[in-house]
NUKOLMI-690954 format. One line per field, with one value per residue: residue in three letters; residue number from 1; y, x, z of N, C-alpha, C in turn; chain. Coordinates in steps of 0.001 Angstrom, whole numbers, plus 524288, in hexadecimal, padded with zeros to 5 digits. Layout:
% residues N
rest = ALA, ...;
nr = NUM, ...;
n_Y = Y, ...;
n_X = X, ...;
n_Z = Z, ...;
ca_Y = Y, ...;
ca_X = X, ...;
ca_Z = Z, ...;
c_Y = Y, ...;
c_X = X, ...;
c_Z = Z, ...;
kette = A, ...;
//
This chain:
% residues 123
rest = UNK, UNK, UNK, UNK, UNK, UNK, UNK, UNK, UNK, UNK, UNK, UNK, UNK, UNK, UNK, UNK, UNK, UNK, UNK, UNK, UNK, UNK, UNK, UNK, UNK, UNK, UNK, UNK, UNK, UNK, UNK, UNK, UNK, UNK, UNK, UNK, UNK, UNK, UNK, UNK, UNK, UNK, UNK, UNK, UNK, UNK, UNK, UNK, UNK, UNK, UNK, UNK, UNK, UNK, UNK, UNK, UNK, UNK, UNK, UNK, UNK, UNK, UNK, UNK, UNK, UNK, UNK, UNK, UNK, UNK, UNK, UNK, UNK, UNK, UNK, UNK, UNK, UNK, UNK, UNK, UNK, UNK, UNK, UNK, UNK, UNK, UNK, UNK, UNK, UNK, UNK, UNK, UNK, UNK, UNK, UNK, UNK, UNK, UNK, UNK, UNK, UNK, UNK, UNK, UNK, UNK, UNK, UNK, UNK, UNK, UNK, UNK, UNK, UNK, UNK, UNK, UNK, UNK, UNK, UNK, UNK, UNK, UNK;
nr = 1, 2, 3, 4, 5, 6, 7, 8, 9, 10, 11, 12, 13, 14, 15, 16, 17, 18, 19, 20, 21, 22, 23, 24, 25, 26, 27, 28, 29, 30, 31, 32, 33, 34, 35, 36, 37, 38, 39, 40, 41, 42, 43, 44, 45, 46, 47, 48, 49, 50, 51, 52, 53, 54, 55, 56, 57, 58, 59, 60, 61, 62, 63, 64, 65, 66, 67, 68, 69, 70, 71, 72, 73, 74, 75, 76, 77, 78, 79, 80, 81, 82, 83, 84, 85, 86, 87, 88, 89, 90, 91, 92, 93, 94, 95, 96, 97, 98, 99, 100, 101, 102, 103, 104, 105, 106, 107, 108, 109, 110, 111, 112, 113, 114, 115, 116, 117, 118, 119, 120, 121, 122, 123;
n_Y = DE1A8, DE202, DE480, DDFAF, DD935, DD2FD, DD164, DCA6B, DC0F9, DBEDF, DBA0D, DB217, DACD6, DAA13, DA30C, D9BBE, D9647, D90B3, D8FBE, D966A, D9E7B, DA9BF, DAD3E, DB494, DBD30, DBE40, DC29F, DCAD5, DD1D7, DD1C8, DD84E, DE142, DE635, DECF7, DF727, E01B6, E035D, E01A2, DFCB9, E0434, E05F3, E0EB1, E13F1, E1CDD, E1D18, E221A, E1EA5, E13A6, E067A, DFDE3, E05B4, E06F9, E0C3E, E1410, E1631, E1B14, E2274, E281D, E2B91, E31EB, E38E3, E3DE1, E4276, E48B0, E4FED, E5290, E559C, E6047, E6D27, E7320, E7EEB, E8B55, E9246, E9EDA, EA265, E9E2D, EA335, EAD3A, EB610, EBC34, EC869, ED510, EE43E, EF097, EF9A4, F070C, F0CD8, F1238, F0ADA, F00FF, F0390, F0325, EFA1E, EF4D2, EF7DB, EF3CF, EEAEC, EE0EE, ED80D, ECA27, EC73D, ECFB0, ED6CD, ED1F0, ECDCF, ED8E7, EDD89, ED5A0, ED885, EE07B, EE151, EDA9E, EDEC2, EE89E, EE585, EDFA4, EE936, EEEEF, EE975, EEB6D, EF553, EF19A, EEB93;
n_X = A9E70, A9C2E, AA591, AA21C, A9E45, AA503, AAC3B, AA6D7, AA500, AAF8C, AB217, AAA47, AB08B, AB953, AB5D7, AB0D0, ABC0B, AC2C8, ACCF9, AD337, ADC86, ADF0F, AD6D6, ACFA0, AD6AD, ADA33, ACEDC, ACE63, AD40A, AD134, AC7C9, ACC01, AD523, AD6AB, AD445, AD49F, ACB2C, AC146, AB59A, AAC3D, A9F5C, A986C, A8D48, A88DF, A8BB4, A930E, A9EE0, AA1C5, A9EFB, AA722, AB209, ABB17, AC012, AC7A0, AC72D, ACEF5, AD223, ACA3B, AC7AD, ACEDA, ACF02, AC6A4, AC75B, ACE97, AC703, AC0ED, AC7A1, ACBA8, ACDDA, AD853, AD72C, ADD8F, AE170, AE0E1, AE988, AF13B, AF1D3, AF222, AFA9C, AFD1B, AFFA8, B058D, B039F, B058A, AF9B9, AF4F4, AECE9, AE2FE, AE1E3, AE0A8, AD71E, ACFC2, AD10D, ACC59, AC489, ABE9E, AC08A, AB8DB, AB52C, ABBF4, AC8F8, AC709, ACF2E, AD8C6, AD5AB, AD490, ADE8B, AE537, ADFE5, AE309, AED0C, AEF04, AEB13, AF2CD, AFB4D, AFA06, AF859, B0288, B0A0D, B0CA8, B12D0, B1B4D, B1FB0;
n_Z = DD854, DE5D7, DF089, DF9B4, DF51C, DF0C0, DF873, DFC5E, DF68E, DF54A, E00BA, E00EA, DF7E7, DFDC4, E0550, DFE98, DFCC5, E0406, E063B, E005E, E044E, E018D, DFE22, E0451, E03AE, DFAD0, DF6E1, DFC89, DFA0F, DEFA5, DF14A, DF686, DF291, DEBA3, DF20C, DF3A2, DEC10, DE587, DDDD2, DD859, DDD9A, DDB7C, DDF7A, DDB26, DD07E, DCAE0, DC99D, DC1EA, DC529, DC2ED, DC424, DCAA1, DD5F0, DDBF0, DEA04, DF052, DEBEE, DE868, DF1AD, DF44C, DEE22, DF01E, DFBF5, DF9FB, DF57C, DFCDF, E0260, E0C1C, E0813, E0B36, E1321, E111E, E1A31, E2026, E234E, E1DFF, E152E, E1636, E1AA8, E28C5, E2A5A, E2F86, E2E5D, E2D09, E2CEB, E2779, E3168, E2D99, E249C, E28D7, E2EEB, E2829, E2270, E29C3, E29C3, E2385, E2078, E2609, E268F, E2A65, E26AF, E1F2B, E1E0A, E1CFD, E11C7, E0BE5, E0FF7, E0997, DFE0E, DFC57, DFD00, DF43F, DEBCC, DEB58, DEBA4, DDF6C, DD9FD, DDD31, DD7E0, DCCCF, DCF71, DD409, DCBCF;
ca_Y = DDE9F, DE62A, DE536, DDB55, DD506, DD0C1, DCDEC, DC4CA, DBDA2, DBC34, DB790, DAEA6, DA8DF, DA8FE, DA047, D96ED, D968E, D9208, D8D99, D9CBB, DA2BF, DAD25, DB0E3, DB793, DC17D, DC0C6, DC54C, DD055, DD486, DD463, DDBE9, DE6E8, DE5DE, DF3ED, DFA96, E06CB, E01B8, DFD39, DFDDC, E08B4, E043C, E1395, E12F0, E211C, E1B71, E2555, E1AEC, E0E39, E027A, DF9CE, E0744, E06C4, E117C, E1330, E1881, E1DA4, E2798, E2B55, E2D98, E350D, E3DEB, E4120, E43AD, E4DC5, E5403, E5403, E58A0, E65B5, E6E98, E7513, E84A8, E8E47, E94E9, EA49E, EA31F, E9BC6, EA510, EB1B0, EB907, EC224, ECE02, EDB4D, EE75E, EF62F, EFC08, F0B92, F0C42, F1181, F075F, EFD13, F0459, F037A, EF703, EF203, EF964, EF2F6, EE5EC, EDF0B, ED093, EC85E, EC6F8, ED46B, EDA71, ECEB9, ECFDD, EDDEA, EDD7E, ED512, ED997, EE505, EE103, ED65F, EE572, EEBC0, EE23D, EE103, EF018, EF09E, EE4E5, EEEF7, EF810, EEE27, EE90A;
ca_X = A9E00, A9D21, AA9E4, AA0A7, A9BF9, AAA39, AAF77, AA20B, AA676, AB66A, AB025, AA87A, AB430, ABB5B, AB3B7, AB2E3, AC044, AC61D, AD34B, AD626, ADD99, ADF34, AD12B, ACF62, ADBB5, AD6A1, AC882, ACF35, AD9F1, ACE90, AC505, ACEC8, ADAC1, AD835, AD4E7, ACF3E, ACA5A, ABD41, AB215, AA9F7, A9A67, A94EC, A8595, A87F3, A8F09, A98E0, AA32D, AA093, A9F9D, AACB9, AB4A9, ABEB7, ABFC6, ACB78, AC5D1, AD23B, AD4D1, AC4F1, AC6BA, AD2C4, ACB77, AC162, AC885, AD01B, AC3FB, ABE8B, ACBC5, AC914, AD289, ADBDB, AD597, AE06C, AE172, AE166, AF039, AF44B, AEF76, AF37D, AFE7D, AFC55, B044D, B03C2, B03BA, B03EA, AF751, AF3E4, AE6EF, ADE08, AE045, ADE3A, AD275, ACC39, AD02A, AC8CA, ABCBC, ABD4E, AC071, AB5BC, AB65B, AC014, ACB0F, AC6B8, AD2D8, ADC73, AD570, AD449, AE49E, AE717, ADD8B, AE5A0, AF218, AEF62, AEB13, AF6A6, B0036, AF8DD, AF98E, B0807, B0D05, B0F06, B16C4, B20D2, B23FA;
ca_Z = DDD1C, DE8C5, DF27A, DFDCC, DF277, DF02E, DFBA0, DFE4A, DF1EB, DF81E, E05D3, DFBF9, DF5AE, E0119, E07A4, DFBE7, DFB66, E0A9A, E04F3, DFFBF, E0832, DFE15, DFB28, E068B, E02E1, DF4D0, DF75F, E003E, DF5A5, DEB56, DF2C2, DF89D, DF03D, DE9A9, DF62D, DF337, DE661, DE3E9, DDB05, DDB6C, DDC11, DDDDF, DDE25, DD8F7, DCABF, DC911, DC7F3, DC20F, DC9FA, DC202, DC49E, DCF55, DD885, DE0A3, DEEF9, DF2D7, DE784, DE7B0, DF702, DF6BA, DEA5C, DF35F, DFF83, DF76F, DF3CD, E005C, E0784, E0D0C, E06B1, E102A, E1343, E111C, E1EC8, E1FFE, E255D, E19DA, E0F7C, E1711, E1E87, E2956, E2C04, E31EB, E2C10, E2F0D, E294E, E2A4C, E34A1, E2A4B, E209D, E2CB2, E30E6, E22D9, E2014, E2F82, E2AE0, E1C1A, E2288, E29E8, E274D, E2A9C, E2104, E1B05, E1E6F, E1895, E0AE0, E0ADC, E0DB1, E0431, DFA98, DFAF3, DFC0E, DEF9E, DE94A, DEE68, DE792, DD971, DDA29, DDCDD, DD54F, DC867, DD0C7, DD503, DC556;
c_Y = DE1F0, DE22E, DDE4D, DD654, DD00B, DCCBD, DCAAD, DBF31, DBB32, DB979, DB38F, DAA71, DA7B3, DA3DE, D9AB4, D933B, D94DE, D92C7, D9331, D9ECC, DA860, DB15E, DB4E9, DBE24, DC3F4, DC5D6, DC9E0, DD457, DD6B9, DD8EA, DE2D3, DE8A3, DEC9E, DF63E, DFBF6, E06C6, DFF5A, DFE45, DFF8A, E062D, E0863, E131F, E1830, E1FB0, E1DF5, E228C, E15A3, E0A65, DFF69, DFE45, E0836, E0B7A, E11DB, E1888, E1C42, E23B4, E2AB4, E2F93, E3142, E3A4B, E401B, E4530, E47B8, E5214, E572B, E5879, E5F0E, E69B0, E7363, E7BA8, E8664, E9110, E9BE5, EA518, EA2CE, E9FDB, EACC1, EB235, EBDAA, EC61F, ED34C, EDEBF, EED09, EF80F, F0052, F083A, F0E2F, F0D09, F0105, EFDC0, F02C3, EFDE9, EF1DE, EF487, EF5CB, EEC7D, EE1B7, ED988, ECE2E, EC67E, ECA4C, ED74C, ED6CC, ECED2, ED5BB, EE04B, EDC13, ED5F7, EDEDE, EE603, EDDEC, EDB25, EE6F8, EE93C, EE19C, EE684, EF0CC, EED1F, EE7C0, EF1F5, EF479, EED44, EEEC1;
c_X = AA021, AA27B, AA77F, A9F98, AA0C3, AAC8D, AAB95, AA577, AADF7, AB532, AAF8B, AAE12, AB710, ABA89, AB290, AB675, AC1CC, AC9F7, AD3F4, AD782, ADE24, ADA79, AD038, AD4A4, AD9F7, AD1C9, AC952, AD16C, AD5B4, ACAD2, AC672, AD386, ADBAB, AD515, AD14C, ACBF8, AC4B0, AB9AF, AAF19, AA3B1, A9713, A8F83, A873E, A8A04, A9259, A9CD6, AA0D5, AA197, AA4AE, AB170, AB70A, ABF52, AC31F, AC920, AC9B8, AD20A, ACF78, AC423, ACA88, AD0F6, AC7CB, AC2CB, ACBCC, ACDCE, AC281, AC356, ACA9D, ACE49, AD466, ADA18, ADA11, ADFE4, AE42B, AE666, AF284, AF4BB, AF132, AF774, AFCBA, B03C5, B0339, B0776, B01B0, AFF6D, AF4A6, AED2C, AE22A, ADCCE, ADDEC, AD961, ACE85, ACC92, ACCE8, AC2E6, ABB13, ABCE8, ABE60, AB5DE, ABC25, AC1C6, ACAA1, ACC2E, AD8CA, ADA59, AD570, ADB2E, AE5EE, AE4D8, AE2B8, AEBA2, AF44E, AEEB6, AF143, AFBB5, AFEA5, AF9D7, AFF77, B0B12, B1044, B1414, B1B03, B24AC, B2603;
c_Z = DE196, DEE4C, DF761, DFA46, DF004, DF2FA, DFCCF, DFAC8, DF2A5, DFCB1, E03BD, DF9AD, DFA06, E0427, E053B, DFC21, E0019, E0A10, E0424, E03F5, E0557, DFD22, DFE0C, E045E, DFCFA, DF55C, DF9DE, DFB7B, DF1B3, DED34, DF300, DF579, DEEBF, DECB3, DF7C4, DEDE5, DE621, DDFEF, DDD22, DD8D6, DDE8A, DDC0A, DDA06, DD253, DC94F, DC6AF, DC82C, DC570, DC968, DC373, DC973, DD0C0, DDD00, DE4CF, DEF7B, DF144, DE7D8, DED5A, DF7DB, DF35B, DEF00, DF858, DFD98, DF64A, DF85E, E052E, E070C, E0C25, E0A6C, E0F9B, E14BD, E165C, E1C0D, E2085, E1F96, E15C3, E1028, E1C3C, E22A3, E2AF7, E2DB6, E2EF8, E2F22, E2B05, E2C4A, E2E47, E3199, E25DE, E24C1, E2D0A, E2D29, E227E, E2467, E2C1E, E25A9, E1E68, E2837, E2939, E26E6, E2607, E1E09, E19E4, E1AE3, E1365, E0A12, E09D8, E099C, DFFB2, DF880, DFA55, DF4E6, DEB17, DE6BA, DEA39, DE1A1, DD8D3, DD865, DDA8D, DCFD1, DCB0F, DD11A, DD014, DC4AA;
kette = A, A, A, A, A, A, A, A, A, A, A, A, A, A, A, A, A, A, A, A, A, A, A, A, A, A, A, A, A, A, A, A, A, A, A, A, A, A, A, A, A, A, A, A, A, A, A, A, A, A, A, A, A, A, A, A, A, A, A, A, A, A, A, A, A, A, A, A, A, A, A, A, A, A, A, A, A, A, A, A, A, A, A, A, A, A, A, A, A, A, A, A, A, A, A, A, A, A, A, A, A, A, A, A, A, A, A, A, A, A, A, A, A, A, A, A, A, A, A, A, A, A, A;
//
């Protein structure tokens, strides 16, 4: 019984009824009482029609899925700093590095090198 088809049927008694002062509060309480709660009548059938389906918990699943997950910013993820480097290894590494950002992976490519390399020496 669909939700109008309800409350038709509380109007309905209501109206039987004058003396109730109650019914009215009833017919509200039964209708809305569990909220976000109702029976689910999907044309699609996924979920049976007697199984209860709390809105809240389905809407807050979704809106989790859908939340747009927070993009790491360039700041966040890197340090700058200045550094002395000879003028031929500059010059080489301007002619090697044409797209932007070539020159931050090419550092740390070589620095991430640089340290596997020398990690033996240290022990």
């Amino acid at each position: 019984m669909s939700k109008l088809d309800q409350m038709n049927k509380r109007v309905k008694e209501r109206s039987e009824n004058s003396k109730g002062k109650g019914v009215n509060k009833k017919a509200h309480n039964e209708l809305f009482e569990e909220n976000s709660r109702t029976k689910n009548t999907s044309v699609y059938g996924s979920v049976s029609e007697t199984e209860d389906v709390n809105l809240s918990e389905v809407a807050n699943n979704i809106a989790k899925k859908n939340k747009k997950k927070k993009v790491e910013k360039f700041e966040d993820k890197h340090s700058k700093q200045t550094y002395w480097i000879r003028h031929d290894v500059l010059k080489a590494l301007n002619q090697i590095a044409t797209n932007r950002g070539d020159k931050t992976k090419i550092v740390n490519q070589a620095l991430i090198e640089y340290f596997i390399n020398h990690q033996d020496d240290e022990e």
